[in-house]
C-alpha positions in Angstrom: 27.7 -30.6 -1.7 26.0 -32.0 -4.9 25.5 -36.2 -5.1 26.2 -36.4 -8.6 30.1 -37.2 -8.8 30.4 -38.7 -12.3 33.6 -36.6 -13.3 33.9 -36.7 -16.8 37.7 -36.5 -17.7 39.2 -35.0 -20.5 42.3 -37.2 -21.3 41.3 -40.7 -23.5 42.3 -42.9 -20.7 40.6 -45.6 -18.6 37.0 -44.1 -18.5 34.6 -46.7 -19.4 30.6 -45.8 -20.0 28.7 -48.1 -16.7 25.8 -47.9 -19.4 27.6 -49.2 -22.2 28.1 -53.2 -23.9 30.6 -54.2 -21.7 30.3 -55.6 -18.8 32.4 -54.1 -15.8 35.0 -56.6 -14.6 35.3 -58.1 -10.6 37.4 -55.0 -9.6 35.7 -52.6 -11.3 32.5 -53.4 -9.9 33.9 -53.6 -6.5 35.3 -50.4 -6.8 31.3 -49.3 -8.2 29.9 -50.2 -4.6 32.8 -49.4 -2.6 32.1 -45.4 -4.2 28.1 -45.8 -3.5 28.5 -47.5 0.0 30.8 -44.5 1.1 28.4 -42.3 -0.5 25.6 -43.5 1.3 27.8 -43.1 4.3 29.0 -39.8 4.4 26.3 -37.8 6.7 25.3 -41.2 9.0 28.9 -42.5 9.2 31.3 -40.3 8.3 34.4 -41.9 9.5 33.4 -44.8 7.4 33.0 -43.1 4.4 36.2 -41.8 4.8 37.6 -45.3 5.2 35.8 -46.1 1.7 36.6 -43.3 -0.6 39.9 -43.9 0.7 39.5 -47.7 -0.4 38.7 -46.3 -3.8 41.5 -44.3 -4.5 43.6 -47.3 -3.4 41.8 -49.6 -6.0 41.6 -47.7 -9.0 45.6 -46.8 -8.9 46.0 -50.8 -8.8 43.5 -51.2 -11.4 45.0 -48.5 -13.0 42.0 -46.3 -13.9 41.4 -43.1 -12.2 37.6 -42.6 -12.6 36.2 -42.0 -9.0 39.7 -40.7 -7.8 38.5 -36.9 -8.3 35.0 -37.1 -6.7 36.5 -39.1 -3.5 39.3 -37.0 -3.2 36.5 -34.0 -2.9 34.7 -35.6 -0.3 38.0 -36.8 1.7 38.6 -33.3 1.9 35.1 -32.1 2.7 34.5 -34.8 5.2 38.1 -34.1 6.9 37.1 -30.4 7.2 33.9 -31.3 9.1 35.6 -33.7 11.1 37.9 -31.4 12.4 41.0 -33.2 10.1 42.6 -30.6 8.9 45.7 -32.2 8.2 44.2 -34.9 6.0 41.9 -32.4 4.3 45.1 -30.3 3.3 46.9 -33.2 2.3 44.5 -34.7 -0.3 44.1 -31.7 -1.3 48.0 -31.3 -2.6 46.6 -34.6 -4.9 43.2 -33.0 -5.6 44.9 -30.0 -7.3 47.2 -32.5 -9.4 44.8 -33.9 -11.4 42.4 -30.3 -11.9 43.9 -30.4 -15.5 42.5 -34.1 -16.1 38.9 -33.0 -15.5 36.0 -30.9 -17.5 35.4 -27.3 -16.2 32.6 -27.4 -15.1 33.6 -30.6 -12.3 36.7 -28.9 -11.6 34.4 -25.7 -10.5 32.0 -27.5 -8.7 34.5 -29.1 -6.7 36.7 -26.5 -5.7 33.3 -24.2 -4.9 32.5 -27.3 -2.4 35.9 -27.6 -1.0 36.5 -23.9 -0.8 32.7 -23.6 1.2 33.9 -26.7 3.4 37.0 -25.1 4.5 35.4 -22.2 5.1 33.0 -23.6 7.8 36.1 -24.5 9.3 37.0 -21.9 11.2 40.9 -22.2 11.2 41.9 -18.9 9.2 45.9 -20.5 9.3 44.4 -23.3 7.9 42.1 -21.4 5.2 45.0 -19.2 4.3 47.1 -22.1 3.4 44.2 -24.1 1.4 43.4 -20.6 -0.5 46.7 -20.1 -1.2 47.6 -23.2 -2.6 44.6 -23.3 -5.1 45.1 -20.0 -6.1 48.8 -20.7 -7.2 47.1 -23.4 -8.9 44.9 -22.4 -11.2 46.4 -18.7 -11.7 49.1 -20.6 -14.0 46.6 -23.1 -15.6 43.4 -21.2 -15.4 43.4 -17.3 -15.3 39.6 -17.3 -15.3 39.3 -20.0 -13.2 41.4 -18.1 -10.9 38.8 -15.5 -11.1 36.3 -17.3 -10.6 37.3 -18.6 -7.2 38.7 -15.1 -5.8 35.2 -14.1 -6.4 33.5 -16.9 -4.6 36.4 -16.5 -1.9 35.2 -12.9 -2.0 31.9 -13.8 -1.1 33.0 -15.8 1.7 34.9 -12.8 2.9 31.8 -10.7 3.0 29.3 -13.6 4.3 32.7 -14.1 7.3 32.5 -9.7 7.7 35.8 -9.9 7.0 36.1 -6.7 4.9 39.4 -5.6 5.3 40.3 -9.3 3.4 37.1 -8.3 1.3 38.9 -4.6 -0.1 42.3 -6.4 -0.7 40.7 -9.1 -2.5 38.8 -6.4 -4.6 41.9 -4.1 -5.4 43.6 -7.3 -6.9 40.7 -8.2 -8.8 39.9 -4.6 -10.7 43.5 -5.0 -11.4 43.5 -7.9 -13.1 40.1 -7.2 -14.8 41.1 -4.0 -16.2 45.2 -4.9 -17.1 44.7 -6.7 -20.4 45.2 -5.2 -23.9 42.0 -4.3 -25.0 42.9 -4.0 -28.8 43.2 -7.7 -28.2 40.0 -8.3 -26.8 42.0 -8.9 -23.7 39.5 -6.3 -21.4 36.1 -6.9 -22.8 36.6 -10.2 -22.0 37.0 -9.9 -18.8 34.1 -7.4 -18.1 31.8 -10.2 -16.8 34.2 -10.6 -14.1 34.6 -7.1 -13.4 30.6 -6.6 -13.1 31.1 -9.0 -10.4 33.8 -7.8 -8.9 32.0 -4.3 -8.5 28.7 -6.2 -7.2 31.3 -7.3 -3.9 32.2 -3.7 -4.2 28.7 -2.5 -3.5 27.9 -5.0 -1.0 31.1 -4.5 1.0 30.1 -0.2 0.9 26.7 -1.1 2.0 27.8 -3.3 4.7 30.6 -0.4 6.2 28.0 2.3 5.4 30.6 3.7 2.8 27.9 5.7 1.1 30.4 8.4 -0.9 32.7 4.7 -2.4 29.0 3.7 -3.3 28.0 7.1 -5.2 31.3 6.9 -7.0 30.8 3.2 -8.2 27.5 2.8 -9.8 28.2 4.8 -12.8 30.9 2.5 -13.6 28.1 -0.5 -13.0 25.9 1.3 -15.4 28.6 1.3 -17.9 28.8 -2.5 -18.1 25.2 -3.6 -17.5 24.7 -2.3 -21.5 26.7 -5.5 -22.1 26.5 -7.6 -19.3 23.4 -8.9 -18.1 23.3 -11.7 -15.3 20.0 -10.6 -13.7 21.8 -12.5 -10.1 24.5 -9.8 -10.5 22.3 -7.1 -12.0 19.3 -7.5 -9.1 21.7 -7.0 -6.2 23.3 -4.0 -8.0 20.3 -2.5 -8.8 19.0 -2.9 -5.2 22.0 -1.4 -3.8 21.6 1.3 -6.5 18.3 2.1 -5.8 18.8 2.1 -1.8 21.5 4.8 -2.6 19.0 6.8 -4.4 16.6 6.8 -1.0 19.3 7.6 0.9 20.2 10.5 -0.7 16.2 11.2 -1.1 16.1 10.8 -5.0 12.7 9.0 -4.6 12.0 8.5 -8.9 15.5 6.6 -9.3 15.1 5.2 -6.3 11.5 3.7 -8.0 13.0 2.6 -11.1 16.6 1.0 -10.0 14.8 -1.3 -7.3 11.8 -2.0 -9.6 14.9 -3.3 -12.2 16.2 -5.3 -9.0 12.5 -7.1 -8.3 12.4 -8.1 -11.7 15.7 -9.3 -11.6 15.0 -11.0 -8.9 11.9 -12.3 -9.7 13.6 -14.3 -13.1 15.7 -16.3 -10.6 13.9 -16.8 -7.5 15.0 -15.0 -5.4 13.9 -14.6 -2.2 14.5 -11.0 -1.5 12.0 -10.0 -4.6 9.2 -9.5 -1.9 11.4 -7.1 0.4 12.5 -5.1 -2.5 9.2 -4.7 -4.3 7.9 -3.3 -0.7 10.6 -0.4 -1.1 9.8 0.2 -4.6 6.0 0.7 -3.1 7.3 2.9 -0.1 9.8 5.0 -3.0 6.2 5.3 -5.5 4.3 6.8 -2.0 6.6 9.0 -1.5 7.7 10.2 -5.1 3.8 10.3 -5.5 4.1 8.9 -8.3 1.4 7.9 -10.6 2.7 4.2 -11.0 0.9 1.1 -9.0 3.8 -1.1 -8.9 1.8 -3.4 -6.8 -1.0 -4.2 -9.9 2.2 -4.7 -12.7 2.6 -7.6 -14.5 5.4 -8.8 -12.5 4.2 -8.2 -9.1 0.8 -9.8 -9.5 2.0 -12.5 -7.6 2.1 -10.8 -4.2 -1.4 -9.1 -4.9 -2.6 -11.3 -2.3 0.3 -10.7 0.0 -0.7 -9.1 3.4 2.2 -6.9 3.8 2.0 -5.8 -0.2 -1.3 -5.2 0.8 -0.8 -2.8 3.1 1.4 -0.8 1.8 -0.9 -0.5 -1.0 -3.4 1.5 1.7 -0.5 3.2 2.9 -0.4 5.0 -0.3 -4.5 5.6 -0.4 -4.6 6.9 3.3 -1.2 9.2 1.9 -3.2 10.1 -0.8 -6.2 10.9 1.1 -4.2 12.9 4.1 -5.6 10.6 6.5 -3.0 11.2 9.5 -4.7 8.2 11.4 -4.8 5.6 9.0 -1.1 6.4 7.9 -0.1 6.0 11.5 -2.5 2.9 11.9 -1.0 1.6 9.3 2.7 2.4 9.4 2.4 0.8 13.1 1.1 -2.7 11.4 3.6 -3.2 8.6 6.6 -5.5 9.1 9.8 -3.3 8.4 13.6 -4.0 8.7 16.6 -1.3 9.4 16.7 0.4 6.3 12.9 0.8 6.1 12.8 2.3 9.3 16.0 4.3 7.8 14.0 5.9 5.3 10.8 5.9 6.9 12.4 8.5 9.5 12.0 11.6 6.9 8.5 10.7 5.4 7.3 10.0 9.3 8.5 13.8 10.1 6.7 15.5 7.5 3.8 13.6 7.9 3.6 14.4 11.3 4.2 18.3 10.4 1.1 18.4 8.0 -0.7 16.3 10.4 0.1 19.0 13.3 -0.4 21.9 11.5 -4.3 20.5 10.7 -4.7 19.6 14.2 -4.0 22.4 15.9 -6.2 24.9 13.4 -9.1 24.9 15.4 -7.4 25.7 18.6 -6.2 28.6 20.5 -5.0 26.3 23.0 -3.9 23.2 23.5 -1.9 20.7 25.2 1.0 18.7 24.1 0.2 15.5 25.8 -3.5 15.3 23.4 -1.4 16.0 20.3 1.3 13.4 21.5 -1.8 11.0 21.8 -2.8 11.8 18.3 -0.2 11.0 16.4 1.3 8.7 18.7 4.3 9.7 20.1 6.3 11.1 22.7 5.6 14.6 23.6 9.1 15.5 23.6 8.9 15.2 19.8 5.9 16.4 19.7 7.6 19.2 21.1 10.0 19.2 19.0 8.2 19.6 16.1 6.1 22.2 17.1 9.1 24.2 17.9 10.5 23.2 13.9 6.9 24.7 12.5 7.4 27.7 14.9 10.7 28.3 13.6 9.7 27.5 9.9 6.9 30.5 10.2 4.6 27.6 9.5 2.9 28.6 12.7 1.9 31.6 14.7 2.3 30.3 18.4 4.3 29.9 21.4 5.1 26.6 23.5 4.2 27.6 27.3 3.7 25.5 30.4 1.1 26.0 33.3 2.2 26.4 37.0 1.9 24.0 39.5 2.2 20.5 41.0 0.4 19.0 37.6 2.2 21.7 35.5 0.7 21.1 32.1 2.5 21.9 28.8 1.1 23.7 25.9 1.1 25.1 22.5 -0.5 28.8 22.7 -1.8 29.8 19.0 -1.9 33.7 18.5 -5.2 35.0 19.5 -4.5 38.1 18.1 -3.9 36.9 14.6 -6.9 34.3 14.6 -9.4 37.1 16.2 -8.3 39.5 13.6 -9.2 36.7 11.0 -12.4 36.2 13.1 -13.5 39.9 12.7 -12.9 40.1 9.2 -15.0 37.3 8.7 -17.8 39.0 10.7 -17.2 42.1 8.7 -18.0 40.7 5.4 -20.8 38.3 6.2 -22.6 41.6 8.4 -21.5 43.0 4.8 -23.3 40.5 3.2 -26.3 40.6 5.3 -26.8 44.4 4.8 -26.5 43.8 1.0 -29.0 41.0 1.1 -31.5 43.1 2.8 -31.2 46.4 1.0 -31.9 43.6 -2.0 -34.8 42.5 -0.5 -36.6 45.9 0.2 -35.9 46.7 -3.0 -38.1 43.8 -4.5 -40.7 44.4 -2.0 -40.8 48.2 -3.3 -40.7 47.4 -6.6 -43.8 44.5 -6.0 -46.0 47.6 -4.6 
């Protein structure tokens, strides 16, 4: 919760400038220190600061001024919910919401964000529901956005708790209201802000329950609004949930450009998940094979240095280079989470495909357990792929097993096919030698 508690109220009386000519009277400078002491109290001593902001309330309604009566009825209640008093928090809360219409916005925001996060941390949900509740009924008759504005940091709470089936109610109410006004009025537009974040919860709550086809069906509608509405906080994690959709469903180009649009994004407010998404956009530009180094643009120069940038970045030139080894060197040294192993899965299988298919060329034998060593891994899947290729018509061979107490398993390439190749090479290089020495009597003759 933020220090700075000079509430500036909106109605004309009793608030006096501490910087201005006059000088504060006995009471009023008792009720100055009283404020800071409790301030200064409130994570060492919190009992006593609750004694103090308590002692301030009590002065300023005999003083009659109300200047410090908002911010210590803020952290009465955020104290009481760390303490475990839930009854006092609830009760200066009834007072709290009485005097929301004497304050600027912007305090009466602030405070009821660090309130509402407060009595979250609770844990009681009877007591969150009734807390919600009551400054919801609130501010929905004095402050429809307001209102909004708190449903959608309540929503967030919701998703950061997993509690999603609160999360989808909660987001049914609020397209409802965002898209019910009379737009002829200027009633809808205005509310389109809202709604792009009111569909950002939507995409985090489908990524979250793996809701991939209520994902597909509500990007367009972000991509509707983002021509107007442009919060790069609300934008990035739309566009990064965007863009994972798009590698989910393989689209590897999209996929590039959406999360390149999330980094940047990202990288205008600081934060911290730029890095992870700029190392998808690099593994989505490998695997497009696309022509663009996302690594060397303008707005990823900062991680040029970065380690794990770095080696993607020679992921793409061993990729580029067919070097089986150093992919799987590599691949094996880079730091990936769920959903890069997710998508890794696909490109792993076909570069193991190619990489079997070169490795077994030379061979009319061989066994399963060298190749498994090769590309390191099991040689069940090693099997298994073979026996993919062999299906495919990608290769002529059989998988067979030797007899025994050490019975060894192997892929059998067909000899018949690769000695018929063999002979026709001999033919037309014996071909080639005939023609060369029938050429070279011929010069001899023609010498004499």
């Amino acid at each position: 919760m933020s220090d700075d508690c000079d509430f500036e109220y909106e109605s004309d009386g009793g608030w006096s400038d501490p910087e201005g000519d006059e000088e504060p009277d006995e009471q009023e400078a008792l009720i100055i220190n009283t404020f800071y002491e409790a301030e200064q109290n409130k994570d060492s001593n919190p009992e006593e600061a609750l004694s103090k902001f308590e002692k301030v309330i009590e002065l300023e309604a005999e003083k009659g001024t109300n200047e410090n009566t908002f911010a210590s009825l803020e952290h009465i209640i955020v104290i009481s919910c760390r303490l475990g008093k839930l009854d006092k928090a609830l009760e200066h809360h009834d007072n709290l919401l009485g005097m929301v219409d004497q304050v600027a916005k912007n305090d009466k925001s602030s405070a009821i964000t660090n309130i509402l996060e407060a009595v979250n941390e609770a844990g009681d949900s009877g007591f969150k529901a009734k807390f919600f509740d009551k400054t919801l009924a609130i501010l929905k008759d004095s402050d429809n956005k307001m209102w909004l504005e708190i449903q959608i940091k309540l929503g967030k709470l919701y998703l950061q708790a997993t509690e999603y089936d609160k999360l989808n109610d909660l987001i049914s109410e609020l397209k409802k209201t965002c898209t019910s006004g009379d737009d002829s009025k200027g009633d809808f537009s205005q509310y389109n802000s809202y709604l792009m974040e009111v569909y950002c919860l939507e995409m985090q709550l489908c990524a979250e329950t793996n809701d991939i086809k209520r994902m597909r069906d509500i990007y367009p509608k972000t991509e509707q609004l983002s021509t107007v509405i442009n919060d790069p906080r609300v934008s990035g994690v739309i566009k990064e949930h965007g863009g994972k959709l798009y590698m989910i469903e393989k689209q590897w180009k999209k996929a590039c450009d959406e999360l390149f649009e999330a980094f940047k994004c990202y990288q205008e407010v600081a934060n911290s998940s730029a890095k992870t998404i700029l190392k998808y956009v690099i593994l989505a530009s490998i695997i497009s094979e696309s022509e663009i180094n996302y690594a060397e643009t303008q707005e990823a120069k900062v991680y040029q240095e970065d380690k794990e940038i770095g080696a993607l970045m020679s992921l793409r030139q061993a990729y580029e280079k067919d070097d089986y080894n150093d992919i799987f060197d590599i691949l094996s040294k880079i730091k990936k989470d769920d959903f890069m192993n997710k998508c890794l899965d696909d490109f792993m299988r076909n570069i193991r495909l190619n990489a079997l298919v070169l490795k077994v060329k030379p061979y009319h034998t061989v066994e399963l357990s060298y190749l498994a060593d090769e590309l390191k891994i099991s040689e069940k899947e090693v099997k298994t792929l073979l026996v993919e290729l062999i299906l495919d018509q990608r290769l002529d061979a059989k998988i067979d097993q030797s007899e025994g107490k050490n019975a060894k398993t192997y892929l059998e390439i067909n000899s018949a096919k690769k000695d018929a190749i063999s002979k026709r090479k001999h033919q037309a290089i014996s071909g080639w030698l005939d023609s060369l020495s029938d050429l070279n009597e011929k010069v001899i003759l023609n010498r004499s």
